[in-house]
PDB file of N, CA, C, O and CB in Angstrom:
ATOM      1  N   UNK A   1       8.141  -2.198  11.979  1.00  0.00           N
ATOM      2  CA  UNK A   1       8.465  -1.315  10.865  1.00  0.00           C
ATOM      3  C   UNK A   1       7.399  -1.474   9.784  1.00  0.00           C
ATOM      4  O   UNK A   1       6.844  -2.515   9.433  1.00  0.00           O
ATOM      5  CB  UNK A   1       9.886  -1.623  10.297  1.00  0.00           C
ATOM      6  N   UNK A   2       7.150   0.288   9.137  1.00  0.00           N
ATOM      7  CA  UNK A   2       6.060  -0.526   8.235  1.00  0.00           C
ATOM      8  C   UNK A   2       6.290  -0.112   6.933  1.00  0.00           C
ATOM      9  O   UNK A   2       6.704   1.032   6.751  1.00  0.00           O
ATOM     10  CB  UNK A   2       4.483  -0.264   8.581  1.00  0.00           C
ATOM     11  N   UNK A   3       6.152  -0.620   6.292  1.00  0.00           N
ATOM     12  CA  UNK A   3       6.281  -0.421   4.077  1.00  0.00           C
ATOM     13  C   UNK A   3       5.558   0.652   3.822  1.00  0.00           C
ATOM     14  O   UNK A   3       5.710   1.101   2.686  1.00  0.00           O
ATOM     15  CB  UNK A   3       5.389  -1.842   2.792  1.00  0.00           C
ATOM     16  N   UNK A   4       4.814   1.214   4.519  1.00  0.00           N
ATOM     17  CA  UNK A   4       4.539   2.316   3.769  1.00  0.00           C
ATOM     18  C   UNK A   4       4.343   3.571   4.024  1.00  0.00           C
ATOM     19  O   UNK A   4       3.795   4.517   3.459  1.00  0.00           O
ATOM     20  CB  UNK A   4       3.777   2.137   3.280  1.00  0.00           C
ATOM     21  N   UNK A   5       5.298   3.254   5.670  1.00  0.00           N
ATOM     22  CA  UNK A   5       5.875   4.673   5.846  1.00  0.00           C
ATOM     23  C   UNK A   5       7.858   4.984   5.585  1.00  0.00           C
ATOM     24  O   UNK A   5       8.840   4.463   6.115  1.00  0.00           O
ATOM     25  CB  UNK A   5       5.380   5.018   7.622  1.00  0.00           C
ATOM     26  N   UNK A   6       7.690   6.171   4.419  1.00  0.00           N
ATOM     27  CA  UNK A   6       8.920   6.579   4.618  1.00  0.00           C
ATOM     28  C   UNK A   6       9.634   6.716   5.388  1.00  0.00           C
ATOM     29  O   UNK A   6      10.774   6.623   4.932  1.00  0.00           O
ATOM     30  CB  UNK A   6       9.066   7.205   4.386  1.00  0.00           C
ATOM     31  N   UNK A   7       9.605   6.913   6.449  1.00  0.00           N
ATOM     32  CA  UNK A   7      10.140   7.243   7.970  1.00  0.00           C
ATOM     33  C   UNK A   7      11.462   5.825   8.038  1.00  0.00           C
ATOM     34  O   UNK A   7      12.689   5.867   7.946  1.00  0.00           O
ATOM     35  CB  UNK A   7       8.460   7.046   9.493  1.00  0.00           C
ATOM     36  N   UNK A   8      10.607   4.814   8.215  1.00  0.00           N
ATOM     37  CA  UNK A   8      11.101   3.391   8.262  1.00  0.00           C
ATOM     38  C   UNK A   8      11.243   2.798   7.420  1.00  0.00           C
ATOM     39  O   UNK A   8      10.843   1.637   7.329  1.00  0.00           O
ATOM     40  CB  UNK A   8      10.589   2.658   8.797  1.00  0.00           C
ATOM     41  N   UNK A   9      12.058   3.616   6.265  1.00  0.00           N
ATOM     42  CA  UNK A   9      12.822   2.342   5.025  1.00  0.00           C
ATOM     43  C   UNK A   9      14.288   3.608   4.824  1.00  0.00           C
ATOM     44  O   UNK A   9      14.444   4.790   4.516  1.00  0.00           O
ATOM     45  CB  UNK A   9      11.400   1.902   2.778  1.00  0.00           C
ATOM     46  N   UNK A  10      14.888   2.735   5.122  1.00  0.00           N
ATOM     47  CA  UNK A  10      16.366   4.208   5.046  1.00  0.00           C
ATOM     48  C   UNK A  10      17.579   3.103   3.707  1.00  0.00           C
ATOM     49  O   UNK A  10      17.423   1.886   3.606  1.00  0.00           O
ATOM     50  CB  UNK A  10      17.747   4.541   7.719  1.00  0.00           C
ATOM     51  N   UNK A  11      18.256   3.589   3.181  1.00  0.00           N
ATOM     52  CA  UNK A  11      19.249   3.809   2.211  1.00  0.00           C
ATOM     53  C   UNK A  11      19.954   2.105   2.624  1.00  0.00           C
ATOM     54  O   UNK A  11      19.966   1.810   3.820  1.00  0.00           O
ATOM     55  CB  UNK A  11      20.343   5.492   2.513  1.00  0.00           C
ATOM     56  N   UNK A  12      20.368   1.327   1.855  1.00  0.00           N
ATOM     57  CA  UNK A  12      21.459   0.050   2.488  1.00  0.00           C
ATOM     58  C   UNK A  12      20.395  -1.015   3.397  1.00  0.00           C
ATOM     59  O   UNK A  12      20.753  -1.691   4.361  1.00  0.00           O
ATOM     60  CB  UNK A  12      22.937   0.872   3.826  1.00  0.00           C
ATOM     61  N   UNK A  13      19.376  -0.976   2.967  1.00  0.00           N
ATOM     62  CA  UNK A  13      18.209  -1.976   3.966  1.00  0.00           C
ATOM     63  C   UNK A  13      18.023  -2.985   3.020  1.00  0.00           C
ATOM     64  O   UNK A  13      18.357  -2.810   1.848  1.00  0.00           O
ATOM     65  CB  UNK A  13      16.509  -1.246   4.469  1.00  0.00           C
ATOM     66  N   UNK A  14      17.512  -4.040   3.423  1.00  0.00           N
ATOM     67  CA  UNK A  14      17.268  -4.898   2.636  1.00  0.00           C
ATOM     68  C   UNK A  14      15.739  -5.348   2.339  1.00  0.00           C
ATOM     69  O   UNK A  14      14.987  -5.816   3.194  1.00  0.00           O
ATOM     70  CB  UNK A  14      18.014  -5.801   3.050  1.00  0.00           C
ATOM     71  N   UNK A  15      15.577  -5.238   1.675  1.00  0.00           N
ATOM     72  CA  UNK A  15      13.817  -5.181   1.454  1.00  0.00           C
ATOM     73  C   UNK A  15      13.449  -6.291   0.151  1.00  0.00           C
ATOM     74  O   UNK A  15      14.309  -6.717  -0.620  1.00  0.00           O
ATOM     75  CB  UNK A  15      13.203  -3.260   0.882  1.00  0.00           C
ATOM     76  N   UNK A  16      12.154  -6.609   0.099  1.00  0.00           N
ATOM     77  CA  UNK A  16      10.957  -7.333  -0.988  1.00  0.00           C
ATOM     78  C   UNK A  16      10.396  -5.795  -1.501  1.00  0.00           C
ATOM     79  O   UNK A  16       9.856  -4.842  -0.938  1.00  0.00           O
ATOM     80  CB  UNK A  16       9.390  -8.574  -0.017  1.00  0.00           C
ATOM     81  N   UNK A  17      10.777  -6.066  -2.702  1.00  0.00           N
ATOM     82  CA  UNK A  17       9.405  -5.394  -3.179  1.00  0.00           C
ATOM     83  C   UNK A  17       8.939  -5.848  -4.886  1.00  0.00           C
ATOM     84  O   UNK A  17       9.496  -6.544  -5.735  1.00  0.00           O
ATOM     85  CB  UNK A  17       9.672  -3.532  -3.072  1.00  0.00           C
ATOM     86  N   UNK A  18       8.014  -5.288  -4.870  1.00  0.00           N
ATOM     87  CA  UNK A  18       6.976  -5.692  -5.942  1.00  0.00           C
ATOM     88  C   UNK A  18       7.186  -4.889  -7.638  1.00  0.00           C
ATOM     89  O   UNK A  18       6.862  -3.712  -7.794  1.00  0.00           O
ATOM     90  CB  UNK A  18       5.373  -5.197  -5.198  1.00  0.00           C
ATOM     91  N   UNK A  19       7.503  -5.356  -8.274  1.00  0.00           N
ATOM     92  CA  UNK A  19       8.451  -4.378  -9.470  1.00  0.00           C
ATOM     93  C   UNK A  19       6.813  -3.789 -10.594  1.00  0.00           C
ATOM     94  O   UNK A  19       5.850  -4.536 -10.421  1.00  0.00           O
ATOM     95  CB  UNK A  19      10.104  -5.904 -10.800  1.00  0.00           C
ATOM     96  N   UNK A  20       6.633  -2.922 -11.330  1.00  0.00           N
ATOM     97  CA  UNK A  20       5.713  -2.778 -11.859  1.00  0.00           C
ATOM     98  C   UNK A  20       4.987  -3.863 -12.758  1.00  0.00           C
ATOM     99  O   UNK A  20       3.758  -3.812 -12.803  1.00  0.00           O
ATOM    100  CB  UNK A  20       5.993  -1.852 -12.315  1.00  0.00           C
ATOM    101  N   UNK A  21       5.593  -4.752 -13.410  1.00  0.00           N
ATOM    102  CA  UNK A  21       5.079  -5.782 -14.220  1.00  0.00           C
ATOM    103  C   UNK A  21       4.861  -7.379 -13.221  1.00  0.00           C
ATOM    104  O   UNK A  21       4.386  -8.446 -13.609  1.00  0.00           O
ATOM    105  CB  UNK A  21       6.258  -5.907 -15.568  1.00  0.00           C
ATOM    106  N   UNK A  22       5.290  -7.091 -12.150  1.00  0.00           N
ATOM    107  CA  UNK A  22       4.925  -7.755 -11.408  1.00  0.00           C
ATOM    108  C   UNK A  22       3.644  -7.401 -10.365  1.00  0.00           C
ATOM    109  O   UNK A  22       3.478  -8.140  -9.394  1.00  0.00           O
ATOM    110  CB  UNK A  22       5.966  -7.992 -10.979  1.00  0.00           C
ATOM    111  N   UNK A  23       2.931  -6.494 -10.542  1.00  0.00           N
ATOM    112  CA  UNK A  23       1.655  -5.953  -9.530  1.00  0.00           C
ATOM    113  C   UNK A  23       0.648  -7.493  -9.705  1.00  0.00           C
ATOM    114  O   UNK A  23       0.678  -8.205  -8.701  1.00  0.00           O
ATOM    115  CB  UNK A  23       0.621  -4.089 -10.324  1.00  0.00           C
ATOM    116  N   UNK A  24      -0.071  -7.931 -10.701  1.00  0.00           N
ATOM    117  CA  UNK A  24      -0.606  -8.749 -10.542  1.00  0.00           C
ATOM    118  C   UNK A  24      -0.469  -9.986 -10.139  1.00  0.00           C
ATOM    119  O   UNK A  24      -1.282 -10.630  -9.477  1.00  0.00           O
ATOM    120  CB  UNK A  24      -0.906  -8.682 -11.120  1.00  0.00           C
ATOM    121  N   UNK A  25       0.800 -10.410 -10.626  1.00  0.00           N
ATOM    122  CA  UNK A  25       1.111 -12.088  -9.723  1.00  0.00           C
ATOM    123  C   UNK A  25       1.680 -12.061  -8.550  1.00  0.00           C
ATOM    124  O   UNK A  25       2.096 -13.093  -8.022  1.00  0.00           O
ATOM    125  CB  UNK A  25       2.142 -13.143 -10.406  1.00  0.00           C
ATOM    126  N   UNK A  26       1.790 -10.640  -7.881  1.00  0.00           N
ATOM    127  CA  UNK A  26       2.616 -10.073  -6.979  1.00  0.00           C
ATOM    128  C   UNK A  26       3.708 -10.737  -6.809  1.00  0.00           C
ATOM    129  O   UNK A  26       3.786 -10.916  -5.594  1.00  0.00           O
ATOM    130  CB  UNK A  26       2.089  -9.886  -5.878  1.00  0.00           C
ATOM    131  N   UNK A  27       4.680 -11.250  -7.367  1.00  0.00           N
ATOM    132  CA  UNK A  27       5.993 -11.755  -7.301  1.00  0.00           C
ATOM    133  C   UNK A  27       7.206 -10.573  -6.618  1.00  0.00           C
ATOM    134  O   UNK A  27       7.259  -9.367  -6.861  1.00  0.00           O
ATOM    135  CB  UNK A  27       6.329 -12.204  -8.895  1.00  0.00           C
ATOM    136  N   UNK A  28       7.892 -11.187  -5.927  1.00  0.00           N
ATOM    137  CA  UNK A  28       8.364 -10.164  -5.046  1.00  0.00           C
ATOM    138  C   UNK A  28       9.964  -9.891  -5.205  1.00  0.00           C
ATOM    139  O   UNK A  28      10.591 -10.919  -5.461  1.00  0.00           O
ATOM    140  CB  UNK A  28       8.001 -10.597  -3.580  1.00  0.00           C
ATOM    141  N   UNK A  29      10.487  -9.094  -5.135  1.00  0.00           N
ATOM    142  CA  UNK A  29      12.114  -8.874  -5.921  1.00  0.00           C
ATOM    143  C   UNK A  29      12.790  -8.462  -4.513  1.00  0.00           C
ATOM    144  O   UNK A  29      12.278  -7.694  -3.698  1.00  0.00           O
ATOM    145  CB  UNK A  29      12.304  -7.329  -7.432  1.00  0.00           C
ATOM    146  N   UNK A  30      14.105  -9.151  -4.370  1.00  0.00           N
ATOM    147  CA  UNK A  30      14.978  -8.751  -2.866  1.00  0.00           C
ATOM    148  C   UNK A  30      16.233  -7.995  -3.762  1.00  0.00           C
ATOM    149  O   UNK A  30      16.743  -8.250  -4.852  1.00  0.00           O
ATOM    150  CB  UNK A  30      15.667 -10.488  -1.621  1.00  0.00           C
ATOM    151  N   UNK A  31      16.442  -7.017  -2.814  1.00  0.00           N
ATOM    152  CA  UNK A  31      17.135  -6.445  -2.923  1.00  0.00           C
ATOM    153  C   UNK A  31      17.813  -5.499  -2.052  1.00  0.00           C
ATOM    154  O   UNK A  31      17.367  -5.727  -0.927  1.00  0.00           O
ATOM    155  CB  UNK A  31      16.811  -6.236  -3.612  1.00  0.00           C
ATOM    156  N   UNK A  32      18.687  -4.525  -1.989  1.00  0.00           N
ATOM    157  CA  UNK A  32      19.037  -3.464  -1.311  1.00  0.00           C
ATOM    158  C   UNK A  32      18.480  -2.243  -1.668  1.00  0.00           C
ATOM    159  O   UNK A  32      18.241  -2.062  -2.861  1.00  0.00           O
ATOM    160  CB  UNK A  32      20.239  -3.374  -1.325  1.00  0.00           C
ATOM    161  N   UNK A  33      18.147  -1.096  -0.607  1.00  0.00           N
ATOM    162  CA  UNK A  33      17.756   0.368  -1.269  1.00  0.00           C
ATOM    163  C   UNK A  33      18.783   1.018  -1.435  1.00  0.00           C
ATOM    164  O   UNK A  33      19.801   1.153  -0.756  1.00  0.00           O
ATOM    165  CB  UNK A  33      16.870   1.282  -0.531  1.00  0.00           C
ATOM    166  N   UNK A  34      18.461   1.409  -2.372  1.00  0.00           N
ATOM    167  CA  UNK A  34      19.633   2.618  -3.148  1.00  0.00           C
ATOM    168  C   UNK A  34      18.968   3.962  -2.842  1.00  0.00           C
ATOM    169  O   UNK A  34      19.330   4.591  -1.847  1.00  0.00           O
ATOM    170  CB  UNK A  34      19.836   2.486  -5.141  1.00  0.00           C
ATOM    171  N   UNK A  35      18.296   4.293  -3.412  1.00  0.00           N
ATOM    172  CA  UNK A  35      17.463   5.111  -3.458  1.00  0.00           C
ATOM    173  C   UNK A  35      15.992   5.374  -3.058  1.00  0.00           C
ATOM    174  O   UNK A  35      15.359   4.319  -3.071  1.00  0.00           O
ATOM    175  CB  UNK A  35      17.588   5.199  -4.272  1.00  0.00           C
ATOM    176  N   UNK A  36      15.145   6.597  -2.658  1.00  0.00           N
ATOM    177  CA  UNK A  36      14.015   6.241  -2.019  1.00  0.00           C
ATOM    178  C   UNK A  36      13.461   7.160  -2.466  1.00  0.00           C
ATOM    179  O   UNK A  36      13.678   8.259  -1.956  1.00  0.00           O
ATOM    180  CB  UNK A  36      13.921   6.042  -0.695  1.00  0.00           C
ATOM    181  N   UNK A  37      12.301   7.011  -3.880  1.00  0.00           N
ATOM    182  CA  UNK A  37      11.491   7.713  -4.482  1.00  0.00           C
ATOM    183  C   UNK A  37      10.552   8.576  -4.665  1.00  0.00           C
ATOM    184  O   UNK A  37      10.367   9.496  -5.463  1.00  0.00           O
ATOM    185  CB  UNK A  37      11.309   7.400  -4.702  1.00  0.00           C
ATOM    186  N   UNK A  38       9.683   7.888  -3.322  1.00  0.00           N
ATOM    187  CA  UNK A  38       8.706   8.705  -2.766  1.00  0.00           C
ATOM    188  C   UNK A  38       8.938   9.788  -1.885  1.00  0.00           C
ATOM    189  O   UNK A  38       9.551   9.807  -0.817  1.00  0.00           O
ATOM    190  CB  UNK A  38       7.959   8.006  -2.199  1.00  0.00           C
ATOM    191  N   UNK A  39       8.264  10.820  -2.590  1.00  0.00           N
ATOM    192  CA  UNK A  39       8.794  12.028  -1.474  1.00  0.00           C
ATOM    193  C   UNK A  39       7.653  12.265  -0.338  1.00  0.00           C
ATOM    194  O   UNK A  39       7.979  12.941   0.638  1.00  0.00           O
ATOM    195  CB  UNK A  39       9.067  13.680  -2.331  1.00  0.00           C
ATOM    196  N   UNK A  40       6.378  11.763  -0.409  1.00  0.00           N
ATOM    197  CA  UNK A  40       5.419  11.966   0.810  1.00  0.00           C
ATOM    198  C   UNK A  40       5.894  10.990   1.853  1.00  0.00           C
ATOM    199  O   UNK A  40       6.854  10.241   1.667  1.00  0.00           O
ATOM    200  CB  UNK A  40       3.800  11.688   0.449  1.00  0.00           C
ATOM    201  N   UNK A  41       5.290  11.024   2.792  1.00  0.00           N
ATOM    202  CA  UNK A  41       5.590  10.185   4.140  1.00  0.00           C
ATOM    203  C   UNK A  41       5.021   9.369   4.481  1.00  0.00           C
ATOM    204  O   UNK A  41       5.123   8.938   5.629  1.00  0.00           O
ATOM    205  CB  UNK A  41       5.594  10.656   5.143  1.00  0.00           C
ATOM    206  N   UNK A  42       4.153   8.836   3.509  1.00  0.00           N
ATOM    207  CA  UNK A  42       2.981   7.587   3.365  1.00  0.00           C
ATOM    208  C   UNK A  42       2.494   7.781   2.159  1.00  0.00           C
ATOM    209  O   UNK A  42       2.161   8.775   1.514  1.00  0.00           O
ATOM    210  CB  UNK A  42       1.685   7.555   4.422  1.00  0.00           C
ATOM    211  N   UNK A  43       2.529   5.910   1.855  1.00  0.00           N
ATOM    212  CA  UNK A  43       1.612   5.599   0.478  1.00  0.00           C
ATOM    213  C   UNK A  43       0.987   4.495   1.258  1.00  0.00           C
ATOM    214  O   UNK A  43       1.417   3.706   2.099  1.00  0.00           O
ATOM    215  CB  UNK A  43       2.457   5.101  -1.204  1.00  0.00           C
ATOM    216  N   UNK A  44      -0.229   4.712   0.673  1.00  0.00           N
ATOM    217  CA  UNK A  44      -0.893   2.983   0.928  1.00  0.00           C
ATOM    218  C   UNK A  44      -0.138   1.823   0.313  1.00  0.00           C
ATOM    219  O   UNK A  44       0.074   0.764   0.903  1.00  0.00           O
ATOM    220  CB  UNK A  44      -2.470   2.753   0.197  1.00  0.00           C
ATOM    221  N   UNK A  45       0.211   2.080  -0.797  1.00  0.00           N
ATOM    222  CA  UNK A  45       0.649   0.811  -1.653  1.00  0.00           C
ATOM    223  C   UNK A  45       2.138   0.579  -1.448  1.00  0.00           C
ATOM    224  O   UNK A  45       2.847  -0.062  -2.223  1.00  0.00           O
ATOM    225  CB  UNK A  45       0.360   1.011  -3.290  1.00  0.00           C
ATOM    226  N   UNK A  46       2.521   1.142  -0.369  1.00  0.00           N
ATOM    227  CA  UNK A  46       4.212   0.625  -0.689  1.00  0.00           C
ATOM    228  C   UNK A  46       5.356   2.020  -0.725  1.00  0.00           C
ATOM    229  O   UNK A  46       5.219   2.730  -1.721  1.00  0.00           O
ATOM    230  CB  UNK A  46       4.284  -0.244  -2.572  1.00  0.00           C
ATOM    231  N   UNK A  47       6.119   2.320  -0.029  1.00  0.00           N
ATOM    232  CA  UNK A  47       7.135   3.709  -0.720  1.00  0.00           C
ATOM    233  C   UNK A  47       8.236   2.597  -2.098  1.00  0.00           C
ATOM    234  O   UNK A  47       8.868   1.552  -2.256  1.00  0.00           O
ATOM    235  CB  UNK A  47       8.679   4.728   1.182  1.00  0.00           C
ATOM    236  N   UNK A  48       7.880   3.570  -2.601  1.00  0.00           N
ATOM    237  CA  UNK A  48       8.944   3.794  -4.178  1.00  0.00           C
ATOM    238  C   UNK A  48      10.505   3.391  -3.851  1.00  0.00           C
ATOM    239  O   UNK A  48      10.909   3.947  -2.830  1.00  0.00           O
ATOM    240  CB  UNK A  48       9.031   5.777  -4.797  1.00  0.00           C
ATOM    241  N   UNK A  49      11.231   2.753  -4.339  1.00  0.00           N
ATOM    242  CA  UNK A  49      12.336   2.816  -4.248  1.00  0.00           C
ATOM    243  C   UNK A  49      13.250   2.451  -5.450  1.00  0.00           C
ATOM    244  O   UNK A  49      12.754   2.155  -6.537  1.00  0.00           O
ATOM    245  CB  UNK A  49      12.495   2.227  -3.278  1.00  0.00           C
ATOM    246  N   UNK A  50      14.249   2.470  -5.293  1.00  0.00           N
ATOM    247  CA  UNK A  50      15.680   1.803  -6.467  1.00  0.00           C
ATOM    248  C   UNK A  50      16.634   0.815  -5.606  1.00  0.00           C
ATOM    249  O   UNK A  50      17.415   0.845  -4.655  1.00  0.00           O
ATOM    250  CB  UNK A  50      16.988   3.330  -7.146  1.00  0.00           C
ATOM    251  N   UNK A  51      16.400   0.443  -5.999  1.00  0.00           N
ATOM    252  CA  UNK A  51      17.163  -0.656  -5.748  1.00  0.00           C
ATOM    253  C   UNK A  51      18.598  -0.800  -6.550  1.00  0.00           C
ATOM    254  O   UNK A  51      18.583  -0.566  -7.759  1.00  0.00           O
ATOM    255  CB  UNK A  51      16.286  -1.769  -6.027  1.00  0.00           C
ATOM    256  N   UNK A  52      20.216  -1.293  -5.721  1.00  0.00           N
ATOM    257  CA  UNK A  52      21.299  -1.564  -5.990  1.00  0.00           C
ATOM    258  C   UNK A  52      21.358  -1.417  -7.422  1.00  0.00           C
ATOM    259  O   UNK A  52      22.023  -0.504  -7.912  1.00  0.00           O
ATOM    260  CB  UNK A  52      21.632  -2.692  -5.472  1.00  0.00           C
ATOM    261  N   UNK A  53      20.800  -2.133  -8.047  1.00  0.00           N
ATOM    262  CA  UNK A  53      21.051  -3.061  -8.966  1.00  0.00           C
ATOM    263  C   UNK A  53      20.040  -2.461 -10.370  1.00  0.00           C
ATOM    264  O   UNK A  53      19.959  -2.963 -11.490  1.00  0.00           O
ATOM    265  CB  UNK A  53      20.658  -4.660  -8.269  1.00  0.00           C
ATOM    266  N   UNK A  54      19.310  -1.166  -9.805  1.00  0.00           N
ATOM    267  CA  UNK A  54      18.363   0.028 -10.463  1.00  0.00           C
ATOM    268  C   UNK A  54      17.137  -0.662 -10.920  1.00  0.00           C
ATOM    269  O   UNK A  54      16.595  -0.124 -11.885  1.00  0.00           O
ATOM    270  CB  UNK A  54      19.071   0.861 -11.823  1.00  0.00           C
ATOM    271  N   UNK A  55      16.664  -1.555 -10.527  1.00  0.00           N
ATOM    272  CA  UNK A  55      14.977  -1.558 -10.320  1.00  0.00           C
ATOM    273  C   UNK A  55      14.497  -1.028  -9.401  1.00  0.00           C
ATOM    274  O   UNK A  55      14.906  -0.776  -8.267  1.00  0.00           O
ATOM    275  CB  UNK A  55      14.343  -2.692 -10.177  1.00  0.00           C
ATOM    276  N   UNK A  56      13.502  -0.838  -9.970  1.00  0.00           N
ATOM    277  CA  UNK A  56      12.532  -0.032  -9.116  1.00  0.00           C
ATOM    278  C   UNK A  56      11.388  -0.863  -8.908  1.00  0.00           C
ATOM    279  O   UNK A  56      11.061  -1.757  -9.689  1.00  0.00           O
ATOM    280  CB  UNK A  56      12.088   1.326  -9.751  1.00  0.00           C
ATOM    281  N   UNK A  57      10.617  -0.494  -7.576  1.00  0.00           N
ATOM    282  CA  UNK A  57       9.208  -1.268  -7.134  1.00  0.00           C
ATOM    283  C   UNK A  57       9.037  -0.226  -5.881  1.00  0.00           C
ATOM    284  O   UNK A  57       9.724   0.700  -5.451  1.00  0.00           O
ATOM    285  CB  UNK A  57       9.334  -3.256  -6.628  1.00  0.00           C
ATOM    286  N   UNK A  58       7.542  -0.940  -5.426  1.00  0.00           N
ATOM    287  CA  UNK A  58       7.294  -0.384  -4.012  1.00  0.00           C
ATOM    288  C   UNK A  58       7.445  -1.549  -3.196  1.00  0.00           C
ATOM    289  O   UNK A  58       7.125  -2.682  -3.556  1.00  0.00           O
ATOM    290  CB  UNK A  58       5.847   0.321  -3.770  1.00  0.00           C
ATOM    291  N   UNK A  59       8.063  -1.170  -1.810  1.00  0.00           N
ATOM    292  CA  UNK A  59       8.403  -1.999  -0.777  1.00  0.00           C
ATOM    293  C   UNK A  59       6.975  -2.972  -0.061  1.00  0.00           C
ATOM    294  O   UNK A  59       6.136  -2.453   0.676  1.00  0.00           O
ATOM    295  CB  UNK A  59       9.126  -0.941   0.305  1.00  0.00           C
ATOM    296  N   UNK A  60       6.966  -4.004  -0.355  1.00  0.00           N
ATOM    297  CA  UNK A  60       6.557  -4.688   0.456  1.00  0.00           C
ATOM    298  C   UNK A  60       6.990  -5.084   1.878  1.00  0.00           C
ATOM    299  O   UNK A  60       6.485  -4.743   2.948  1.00  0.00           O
ATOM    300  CB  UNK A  60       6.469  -5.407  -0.119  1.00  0.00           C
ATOM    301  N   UNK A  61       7.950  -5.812   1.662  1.00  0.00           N
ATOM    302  CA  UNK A  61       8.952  -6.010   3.097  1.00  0.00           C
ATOM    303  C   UNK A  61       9.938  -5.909   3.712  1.00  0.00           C
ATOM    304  O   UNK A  61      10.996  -6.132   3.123  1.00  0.00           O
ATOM    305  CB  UNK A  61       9.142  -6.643   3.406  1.00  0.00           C
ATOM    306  N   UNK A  62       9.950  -5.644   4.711  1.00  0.00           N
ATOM    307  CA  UNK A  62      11.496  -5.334   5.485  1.00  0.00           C
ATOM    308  C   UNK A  62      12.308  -6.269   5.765  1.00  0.00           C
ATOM    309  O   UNK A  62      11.837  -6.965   6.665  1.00  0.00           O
ATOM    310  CB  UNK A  62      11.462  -4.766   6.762  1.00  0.00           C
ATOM    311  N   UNK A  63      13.749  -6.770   5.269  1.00  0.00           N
ATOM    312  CA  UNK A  63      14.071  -8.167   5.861  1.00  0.00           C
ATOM    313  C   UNK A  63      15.019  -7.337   6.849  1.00  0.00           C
ATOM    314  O   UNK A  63      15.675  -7.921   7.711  1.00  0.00           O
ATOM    315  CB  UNK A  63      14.833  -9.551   4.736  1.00  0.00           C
TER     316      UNK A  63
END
């Protein structure tokens, strides 16, 4: 599965991702997807999401 295709991150998954004030120390935030931001079908850097709990980041990883 890969982070930065939309295809393969669906709604209730559990994912890492990287929150905006976190890009440089890349510190990584777990959570559930709520929501899925990006509307293209590939980003290099990650698809967009919301998370449960309403942060937002781009997905690094799939747990």
């Amino acid at each position: 599965m890969d982070n930065k295709k939309r295809f393969d991150i669906k709604q209730g998954m559990c994912v890492n991702i990287v929150l905006k004030q976190d890009q440089r120390s890349k510190k990584l935030t777990k959570g559930i997807v709520k929501d899925i931001l990006t509307n293209s079908s590939f980003h290099p850097h990650g698809i967009k999401v919301r998370l449960q709990d309403g942060q937002v980041g781009r997905v690094q990883e799939i747990l």
